[in-house]
C-alpha positions in Angstrom: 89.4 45.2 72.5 86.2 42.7 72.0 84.2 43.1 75.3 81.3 41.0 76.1 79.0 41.7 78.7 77.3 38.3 80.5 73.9 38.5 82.5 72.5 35.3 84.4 69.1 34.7 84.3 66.9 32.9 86.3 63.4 33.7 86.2 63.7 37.3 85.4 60.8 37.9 83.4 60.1 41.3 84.9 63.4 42.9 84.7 65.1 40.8 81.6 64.0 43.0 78.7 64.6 46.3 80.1 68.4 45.5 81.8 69.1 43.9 77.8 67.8 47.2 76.6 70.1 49.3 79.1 73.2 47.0 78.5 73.3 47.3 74.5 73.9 50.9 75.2 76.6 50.3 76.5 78.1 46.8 75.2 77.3 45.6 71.4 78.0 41.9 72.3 75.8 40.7 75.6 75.3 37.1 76.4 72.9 35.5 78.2 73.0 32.6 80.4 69.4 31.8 81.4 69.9 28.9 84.3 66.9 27.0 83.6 64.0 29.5 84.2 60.9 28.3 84.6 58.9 31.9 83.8 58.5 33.7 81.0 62.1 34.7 80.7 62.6 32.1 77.7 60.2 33.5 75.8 61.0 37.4 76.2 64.4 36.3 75.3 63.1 34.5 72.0 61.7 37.9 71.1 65.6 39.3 71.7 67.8 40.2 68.8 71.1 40.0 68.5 72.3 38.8 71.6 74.6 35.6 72.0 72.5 33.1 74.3 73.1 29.7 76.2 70.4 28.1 78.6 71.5 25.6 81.1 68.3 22.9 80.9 68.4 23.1 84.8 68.6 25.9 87.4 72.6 24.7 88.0 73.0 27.9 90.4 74.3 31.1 90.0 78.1 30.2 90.1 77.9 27.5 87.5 76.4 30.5 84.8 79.0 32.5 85.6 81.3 29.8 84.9 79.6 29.6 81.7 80.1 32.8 80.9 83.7 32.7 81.2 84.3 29.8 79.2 82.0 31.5 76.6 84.1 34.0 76.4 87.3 32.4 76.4 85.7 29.7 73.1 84.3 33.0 71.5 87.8 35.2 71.8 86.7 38.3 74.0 89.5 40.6 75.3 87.0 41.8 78.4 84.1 40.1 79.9 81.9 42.2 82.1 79.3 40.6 84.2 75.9 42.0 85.5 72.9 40.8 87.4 70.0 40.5 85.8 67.3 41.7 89.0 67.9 45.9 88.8 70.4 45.9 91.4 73.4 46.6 88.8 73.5 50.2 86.8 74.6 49.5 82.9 75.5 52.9 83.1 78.4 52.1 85.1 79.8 49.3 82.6 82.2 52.3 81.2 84.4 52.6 84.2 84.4 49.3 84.7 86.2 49.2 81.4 88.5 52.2 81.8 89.4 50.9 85.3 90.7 47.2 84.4 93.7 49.0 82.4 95.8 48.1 85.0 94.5 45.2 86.9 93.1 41.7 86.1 89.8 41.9 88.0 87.7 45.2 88.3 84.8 44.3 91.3 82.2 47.1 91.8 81.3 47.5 95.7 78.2 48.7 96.9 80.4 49.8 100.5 83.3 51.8 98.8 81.5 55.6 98.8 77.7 56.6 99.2 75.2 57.3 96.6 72.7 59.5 97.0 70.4 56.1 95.1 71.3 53.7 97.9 69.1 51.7 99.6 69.7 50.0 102.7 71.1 46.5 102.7 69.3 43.4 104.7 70.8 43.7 108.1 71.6 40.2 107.6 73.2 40.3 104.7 75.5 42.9 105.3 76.5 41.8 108.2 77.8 38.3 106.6 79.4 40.6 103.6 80.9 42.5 106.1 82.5 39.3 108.3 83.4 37.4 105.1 85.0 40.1 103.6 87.1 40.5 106.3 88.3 37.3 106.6 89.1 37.6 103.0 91.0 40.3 103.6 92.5 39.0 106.3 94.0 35.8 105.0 95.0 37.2 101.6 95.4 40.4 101.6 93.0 42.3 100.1 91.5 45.5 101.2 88.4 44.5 99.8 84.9 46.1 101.1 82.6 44.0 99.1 83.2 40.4 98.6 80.1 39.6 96.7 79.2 42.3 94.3 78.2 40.4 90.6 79.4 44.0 88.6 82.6 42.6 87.7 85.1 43.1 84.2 87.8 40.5 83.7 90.8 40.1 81.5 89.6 36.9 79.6 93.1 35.7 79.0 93.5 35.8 83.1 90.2 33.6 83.2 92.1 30.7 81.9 94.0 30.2 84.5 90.8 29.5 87.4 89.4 26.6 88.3 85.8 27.6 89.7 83.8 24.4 90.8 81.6 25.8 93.3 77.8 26.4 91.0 76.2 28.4 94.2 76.1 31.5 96.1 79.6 31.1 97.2 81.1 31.0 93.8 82.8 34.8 94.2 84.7 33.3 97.2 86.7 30.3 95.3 87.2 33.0 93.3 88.6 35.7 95.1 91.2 32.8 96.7 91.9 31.8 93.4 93.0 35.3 92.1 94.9 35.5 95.4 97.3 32.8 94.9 97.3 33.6 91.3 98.8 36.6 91.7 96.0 38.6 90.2 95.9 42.3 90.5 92.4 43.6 91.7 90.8 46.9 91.7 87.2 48.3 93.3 85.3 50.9 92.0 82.2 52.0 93.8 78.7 51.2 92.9 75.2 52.0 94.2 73.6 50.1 96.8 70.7 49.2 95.1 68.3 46.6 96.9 64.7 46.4 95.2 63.0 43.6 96.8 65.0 43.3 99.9 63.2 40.2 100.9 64.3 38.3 97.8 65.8 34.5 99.2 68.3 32.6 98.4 66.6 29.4 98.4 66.5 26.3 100.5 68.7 26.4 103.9 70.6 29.5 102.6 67.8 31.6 103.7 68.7 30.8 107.3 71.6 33.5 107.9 73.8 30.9 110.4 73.6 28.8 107.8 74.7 30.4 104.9 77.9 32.3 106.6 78.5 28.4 107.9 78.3 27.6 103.8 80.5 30.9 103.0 83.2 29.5 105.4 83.4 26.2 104.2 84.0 27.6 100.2 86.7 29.3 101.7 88.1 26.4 103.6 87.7 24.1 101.0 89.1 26.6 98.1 92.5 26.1 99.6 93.2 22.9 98.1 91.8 24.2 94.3 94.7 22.9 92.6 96.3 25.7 90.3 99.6 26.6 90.6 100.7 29.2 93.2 102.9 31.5 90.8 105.5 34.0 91.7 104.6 37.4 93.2 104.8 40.2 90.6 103.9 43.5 90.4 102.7 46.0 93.3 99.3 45.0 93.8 99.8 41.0 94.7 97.8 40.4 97.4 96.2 44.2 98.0 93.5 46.3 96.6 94.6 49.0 93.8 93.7 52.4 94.7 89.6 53.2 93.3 89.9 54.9 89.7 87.7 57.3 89.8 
């Protein structure tokens, strides 16, 4: 199986290099999709061998580089695609059981909510407040029995990836997706993660950083993801519509 590992990047300069050097333990084939970075972060990467790399010439957001990195890995032939933030929040270390984990399952999403770690940190009150409410209307509407909605530690079956039709480029991207695997039929899995917040006052940018406004902005991806037009194929399987049981 040909796994690639993606990490976004947008001006990362500080933690770029050392999450590369972590990931290659782990992962042989690691993409890059720097979003337009205005830092350093081109530069370090320059000085980076051996990784596959594409740079958006503008910061597009950090749901259209993940959409990048799927269609990477669908043009390039991967079996697996594993995707990782790029600020220190996501362990490398932990890339393994994504990988042992998605044996069964097209989607394997870490959560930072699942179990405690003796490493976490707490979460902006915030922000887990609107992970928590969002997560439950997810679950609510669809089925899931997710407990985090918006963890970027995620391993896909590429072949499966073919199938989406993600148009949202922001913050909200992980919703569209989560109602497009839905109604897709897609089995999902969860595997706990640390909580790992290093600069809890890190924004989101523009009216995002308001918190009314951006559960306002999560509701209307949601709304707005049930007209994405893919087909609605037939159930299959056990785990249509629920969360697998944790592996691990």
């Amino acid at each position: 199986m040909r796994v690639l590992t993606a990490v976004p990047v947008y001006n990362e300069a500080r933690h770029v290099r050392g999450v590369l050097e972590e990931v290659r333990k782990y992962c042989p084939h690691i993409l890059t999709v720097d979003d337009g970075s205005t830092d350093a972060t081109p530069q370090i990467l320059d000085t980076v061998p051996g990784i596959h790399r594409v740079t958006h010439t503008r910061n597009r957001g950090y749901g259209a580089a993940i959409t990048t990195a799927f269609q990477y890995a669908i043009a390039h032939g991967f079996d697996l695609l594993v995707t990782t933030d790029c600020d220190g929040q996501h362990e490398p270390a932990r890339i393994p059981v994504l990988l042992e984990a998605i044996h069964d399952v097209e989607i394997v999403s870490g959560s930072r909510y699942l179990r405690d770690f003796r490493q976490d940190t707490p979460a902006p009150t915030d922000r887990r407040y609107i992970n928590a409410t969002i997560t439950a209307e997810l679950n609510q509407r669809y089925g899931f029995h997710l407990t985090d909605a918006f963890c970027g530690f995620k391993a896909y079956r590429v072949k499966e990836l073919r199938k989406l039709a993600i148009t949202e480029t922001g913050w909200g991207m992980p919703l569209q997706l989560w109602v497009q695997a839905a109604r897709l039929g897609f089995r999902v899995k969860e595997i706990g993660v640390p909580r790992l917040y290093l600069d809890p006052n890190r924004a989101f940018g523009g009216v995002l950083n308001d918190p009314t406004e951006r559960l306002a902005y999560y509701r209307g991806i949601l709304h707005a993801a049930e007209a994405d037009p893919l087909p609605v194929l037939p159930v299959t399987g056990d785990c249509h519509g629920t969360l697998c049981p944790e592996l691990g």
